[in-house]
Backbone atoms as SQL, in Angstrom:
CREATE TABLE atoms (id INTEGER PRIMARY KEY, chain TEXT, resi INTEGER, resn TEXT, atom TEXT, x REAL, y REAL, z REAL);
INSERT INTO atoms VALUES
  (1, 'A', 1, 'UNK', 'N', 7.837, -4.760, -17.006),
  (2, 'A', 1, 'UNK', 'CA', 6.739, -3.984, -16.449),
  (3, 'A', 1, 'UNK', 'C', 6.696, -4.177, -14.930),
  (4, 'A', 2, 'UNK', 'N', 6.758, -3.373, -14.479),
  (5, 'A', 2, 'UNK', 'CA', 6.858, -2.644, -12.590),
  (6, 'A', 2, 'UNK', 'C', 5.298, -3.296, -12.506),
  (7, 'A', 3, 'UNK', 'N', 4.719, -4.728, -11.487),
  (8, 'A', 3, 'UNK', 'CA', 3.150, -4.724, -11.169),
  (9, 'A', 3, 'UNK', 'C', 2.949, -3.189, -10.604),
  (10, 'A', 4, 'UNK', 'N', 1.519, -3.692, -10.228),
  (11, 'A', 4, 'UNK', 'CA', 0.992, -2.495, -9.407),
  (12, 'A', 4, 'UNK', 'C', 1.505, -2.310, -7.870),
  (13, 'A', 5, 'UNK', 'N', 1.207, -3.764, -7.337),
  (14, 'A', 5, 'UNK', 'CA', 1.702, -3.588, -6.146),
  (15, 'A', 5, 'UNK', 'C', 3.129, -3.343, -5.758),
  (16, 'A', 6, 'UNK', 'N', 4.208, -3.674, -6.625),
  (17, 'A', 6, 'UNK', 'CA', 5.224, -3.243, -6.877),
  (18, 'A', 6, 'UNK', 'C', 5.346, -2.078, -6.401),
  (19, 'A', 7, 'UNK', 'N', 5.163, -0.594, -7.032),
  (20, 'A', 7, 'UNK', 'CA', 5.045, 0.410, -6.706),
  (21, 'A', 7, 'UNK', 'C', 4.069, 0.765, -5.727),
  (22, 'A', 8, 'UNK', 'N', 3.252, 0.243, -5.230),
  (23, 'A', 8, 'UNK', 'CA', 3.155, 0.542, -3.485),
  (24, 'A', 8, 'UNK', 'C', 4.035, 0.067, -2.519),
  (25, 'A', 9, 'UNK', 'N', 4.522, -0.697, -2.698),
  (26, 'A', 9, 'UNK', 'CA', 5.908, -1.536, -1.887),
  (27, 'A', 9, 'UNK', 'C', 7.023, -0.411, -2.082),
  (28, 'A', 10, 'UNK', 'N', 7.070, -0.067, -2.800),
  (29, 'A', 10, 'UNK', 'CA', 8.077, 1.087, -3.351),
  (30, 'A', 10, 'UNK', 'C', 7.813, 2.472, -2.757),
  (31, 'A', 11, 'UNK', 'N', 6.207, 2.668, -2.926),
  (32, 'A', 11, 'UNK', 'CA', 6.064, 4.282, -2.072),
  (33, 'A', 11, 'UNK', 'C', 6.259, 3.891, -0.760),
  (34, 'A', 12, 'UNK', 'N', 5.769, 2.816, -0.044),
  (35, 'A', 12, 'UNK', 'CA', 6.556, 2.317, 1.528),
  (36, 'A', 12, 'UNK', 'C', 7.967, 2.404, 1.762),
  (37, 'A', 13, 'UNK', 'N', 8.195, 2.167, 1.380),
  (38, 'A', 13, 'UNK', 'CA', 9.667, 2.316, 1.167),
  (39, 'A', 13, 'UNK', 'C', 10.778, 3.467, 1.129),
  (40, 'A', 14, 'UNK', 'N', 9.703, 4.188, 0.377),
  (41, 'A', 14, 'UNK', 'CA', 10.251, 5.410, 0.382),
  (42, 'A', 14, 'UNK', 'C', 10.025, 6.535, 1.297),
  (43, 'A', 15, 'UNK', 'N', 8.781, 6.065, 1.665),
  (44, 'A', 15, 'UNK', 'CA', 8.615, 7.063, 3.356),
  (45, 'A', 15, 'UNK', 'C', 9.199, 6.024, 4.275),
  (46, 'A', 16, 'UNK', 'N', 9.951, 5.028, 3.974),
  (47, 'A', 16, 'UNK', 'CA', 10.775, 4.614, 4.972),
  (48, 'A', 16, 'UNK', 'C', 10.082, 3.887, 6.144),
  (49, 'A', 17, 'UNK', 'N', 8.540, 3.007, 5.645),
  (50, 'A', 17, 'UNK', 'CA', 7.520, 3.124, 6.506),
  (51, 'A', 17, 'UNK', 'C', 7.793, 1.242, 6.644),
  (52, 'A', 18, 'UNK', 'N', 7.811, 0.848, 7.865),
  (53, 'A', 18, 'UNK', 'CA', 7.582, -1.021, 7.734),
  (54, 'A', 18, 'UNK', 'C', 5.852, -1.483, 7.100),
  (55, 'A', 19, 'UNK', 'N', 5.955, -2.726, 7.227),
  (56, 'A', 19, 'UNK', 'CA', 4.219, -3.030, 7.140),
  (57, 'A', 19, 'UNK', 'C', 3.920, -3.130, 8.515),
  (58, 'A', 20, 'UNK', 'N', 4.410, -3.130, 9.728),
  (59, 'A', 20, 'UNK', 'CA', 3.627, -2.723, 10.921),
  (60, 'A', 20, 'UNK', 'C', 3.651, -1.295, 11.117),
  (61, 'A', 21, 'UNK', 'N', 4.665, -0.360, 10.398),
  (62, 'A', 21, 'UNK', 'CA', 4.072, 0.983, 10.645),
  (63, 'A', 21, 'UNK', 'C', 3.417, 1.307, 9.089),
  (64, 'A', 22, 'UNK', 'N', 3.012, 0.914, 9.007),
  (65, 'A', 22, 'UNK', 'CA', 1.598, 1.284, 7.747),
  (66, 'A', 22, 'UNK', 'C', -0.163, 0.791, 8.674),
  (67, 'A', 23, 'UNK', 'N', 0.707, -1.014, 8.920),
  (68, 'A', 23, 'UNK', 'CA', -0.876, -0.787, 9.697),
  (69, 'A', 23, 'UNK', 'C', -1.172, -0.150, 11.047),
  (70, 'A', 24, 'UNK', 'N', -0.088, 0.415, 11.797),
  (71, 'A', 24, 'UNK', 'CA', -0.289, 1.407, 12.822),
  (72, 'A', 24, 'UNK', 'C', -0.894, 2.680, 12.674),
  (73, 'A', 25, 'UNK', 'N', -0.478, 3.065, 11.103),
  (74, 'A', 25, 'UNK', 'CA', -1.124, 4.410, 10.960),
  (75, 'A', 25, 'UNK', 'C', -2.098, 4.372, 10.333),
  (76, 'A', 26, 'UNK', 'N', -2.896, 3.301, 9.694),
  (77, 'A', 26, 'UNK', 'CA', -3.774, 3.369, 8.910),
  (78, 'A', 26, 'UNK', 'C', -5.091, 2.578, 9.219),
  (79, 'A', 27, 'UNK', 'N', -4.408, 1.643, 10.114),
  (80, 'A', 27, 'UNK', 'CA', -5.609, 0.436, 10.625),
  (81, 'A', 27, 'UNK', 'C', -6.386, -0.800, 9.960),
  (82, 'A', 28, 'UNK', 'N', -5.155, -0.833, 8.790),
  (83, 'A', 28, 'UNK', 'CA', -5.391, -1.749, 8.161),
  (84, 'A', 28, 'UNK', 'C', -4.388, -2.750, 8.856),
  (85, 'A', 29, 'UNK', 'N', -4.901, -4.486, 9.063),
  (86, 'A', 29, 'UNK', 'CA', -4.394, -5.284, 9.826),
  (87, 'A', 29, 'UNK', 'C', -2.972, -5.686, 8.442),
  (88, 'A', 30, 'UNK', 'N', -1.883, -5.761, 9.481),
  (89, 'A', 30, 'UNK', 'CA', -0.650, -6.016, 9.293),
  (90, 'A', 30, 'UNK', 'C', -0.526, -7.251, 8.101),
  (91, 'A', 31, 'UNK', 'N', -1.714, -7.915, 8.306),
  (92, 'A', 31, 'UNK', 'CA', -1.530, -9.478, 7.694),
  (93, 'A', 31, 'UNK', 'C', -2.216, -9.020, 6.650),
  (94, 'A', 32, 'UNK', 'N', -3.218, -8.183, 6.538),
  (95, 'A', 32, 'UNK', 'CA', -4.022, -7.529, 4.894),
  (96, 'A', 32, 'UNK', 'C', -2.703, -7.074, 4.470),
  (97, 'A', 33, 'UNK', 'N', -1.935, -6.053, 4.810),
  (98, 'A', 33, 'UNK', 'CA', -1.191, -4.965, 4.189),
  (99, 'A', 33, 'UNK', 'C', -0.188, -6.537, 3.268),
  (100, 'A', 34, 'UNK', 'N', 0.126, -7.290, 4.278),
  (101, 'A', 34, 'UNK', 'CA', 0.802, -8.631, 3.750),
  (102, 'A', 34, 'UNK', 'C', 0.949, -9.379, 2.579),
  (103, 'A', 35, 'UNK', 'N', -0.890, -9.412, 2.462),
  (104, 'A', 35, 'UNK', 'CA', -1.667, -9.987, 1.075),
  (105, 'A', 35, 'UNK', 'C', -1.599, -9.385, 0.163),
  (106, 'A', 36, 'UNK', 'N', -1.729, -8.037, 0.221),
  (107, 'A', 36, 'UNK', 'CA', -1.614, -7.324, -0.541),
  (108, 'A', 36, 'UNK', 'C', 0.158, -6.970, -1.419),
  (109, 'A', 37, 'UNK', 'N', 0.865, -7.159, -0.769),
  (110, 'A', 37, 'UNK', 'CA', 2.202, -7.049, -1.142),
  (111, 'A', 37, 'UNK', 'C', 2.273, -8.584, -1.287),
  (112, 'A', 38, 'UNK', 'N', 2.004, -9.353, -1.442),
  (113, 'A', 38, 'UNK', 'CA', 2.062, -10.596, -2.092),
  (114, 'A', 38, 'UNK', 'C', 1.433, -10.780, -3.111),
  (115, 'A', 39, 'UNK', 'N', 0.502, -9.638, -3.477),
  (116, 'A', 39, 'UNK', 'CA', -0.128, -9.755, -5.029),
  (117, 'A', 39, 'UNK', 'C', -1.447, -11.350, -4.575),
  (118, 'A', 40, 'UNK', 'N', -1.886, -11.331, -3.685),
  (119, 'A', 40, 'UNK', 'CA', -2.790, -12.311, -3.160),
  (120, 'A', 40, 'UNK', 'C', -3.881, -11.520, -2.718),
  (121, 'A', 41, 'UNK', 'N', -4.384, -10.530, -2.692),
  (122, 'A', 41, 'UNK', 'CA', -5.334, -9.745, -2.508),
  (123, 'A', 41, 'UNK', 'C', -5.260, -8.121, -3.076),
  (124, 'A', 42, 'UNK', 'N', -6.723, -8.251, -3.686),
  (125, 'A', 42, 'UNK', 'CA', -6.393, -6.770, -4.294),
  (126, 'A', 42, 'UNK', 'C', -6.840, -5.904, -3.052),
  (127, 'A', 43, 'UNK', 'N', -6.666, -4.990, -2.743),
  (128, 'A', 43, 'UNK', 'CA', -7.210, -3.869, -1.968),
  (129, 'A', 43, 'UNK', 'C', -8.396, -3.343, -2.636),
  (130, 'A', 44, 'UNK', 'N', -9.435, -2.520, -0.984),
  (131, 'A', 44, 'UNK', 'CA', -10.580, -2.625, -1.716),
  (132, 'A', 44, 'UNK', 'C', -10.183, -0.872, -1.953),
  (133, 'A', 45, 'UNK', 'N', -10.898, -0.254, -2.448),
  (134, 'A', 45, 'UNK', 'CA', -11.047, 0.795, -2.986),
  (135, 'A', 45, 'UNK', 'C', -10.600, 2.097, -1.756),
  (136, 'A', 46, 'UNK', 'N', -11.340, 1.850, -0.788),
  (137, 'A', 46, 'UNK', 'CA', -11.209, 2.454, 0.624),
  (138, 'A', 46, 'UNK', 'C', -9.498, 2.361, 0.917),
  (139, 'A', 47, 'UNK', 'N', -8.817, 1.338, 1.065),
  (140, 'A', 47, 'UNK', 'CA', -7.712, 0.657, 1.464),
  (141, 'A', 47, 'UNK', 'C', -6.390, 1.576, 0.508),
  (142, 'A', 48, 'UNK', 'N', -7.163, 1.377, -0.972),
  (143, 'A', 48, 'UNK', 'CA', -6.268, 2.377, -1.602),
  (144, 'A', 48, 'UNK', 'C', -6.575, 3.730, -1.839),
  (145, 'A', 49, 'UNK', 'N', -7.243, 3.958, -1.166),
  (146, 'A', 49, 'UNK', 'CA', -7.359, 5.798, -0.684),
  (147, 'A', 49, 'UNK', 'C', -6.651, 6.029, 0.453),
  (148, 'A', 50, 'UNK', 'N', -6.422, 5.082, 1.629),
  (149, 'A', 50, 'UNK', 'CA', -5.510, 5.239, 2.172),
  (150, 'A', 50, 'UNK', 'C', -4.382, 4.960, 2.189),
  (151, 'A', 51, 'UNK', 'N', -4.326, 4.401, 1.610),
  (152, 'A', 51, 'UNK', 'CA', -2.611, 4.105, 1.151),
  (153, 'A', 51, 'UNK', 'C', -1.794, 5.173, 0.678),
  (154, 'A', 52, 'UNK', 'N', -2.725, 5.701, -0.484),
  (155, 'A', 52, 'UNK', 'CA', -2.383, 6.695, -1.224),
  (156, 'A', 52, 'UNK', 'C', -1.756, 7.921, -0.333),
  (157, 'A', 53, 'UNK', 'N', -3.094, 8.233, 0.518),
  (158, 'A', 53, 'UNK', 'CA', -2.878, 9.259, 1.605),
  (159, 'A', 53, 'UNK', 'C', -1.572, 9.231, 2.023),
  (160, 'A', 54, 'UNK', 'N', -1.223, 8.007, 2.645),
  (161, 'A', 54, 'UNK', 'CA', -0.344, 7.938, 3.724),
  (162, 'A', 54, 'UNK', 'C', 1.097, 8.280, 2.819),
  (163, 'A', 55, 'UNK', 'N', 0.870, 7.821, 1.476),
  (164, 'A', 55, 'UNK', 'CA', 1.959, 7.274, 0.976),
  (165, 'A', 55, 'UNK', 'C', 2.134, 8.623, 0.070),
  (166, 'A', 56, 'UNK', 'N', 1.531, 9.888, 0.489),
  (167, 'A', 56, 'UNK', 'CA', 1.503, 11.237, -0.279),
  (168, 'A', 56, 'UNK', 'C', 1.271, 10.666, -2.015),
  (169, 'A', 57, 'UNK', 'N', 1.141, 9.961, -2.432),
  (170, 'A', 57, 'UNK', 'CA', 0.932, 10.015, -4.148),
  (171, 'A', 57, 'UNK', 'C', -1.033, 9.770, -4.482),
  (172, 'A', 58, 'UNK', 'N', -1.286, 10.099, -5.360),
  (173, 'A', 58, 'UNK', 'CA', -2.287, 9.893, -6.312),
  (174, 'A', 58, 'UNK', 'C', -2.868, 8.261, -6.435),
  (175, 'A', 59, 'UNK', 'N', -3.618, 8.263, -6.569),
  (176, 'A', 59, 'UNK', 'CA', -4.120, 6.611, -6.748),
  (177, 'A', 59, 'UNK', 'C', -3.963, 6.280, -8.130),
  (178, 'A', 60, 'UNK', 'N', -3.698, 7.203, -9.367),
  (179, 'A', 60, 'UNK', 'CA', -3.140, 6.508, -10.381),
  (180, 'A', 60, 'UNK', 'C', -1.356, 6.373, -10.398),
  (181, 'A', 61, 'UNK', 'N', -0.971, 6.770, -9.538),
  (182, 'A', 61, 'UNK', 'CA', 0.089, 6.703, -9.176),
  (183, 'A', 61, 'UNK', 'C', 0.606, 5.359, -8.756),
  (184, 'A', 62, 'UNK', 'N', -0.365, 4.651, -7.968),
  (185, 'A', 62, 'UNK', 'CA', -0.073, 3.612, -7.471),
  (186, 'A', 62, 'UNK', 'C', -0.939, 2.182, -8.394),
  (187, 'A', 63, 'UNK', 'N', -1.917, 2.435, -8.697),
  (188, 'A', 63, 'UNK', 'CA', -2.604, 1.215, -9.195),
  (189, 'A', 63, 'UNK', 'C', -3.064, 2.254, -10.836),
  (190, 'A', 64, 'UNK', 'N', -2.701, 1.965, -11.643),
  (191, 'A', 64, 'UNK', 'CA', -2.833, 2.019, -12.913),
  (192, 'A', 64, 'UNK', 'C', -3.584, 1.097, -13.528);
């Protein structure tokens, strides 16, 4: 089983985006985006609406 954050690491990836250009475009600090891809912090609700955005997919797309 693929975690959740897994497949956000994966839609980054696929727009070819670093974690300093995620928090450049989104304004979430570099060291959150961090925690979060360490499975050490969940994102709050807000955080994964933008993610989503950035990352063109659906929010069940990413966190199931």
């Amino acid at each position: 089983m693929i975690s959740k954050l897994t497949l956000v690491k994966l839609a980054r990836l696929e727009q070819g985006l670093s974690q300093w250009d995620v928090a450049k475009a989104t304004g979430i600090a570099q060291t959150v985006i961090s925690l979060y891809k360490r499975e050490l912090k969940e994102p709050s609700e807000e955080h994964k609406k933008t993610l989503a955005k950035l990352y063109d997919k659906q929010l069940e797309e990413l966190w199931k």
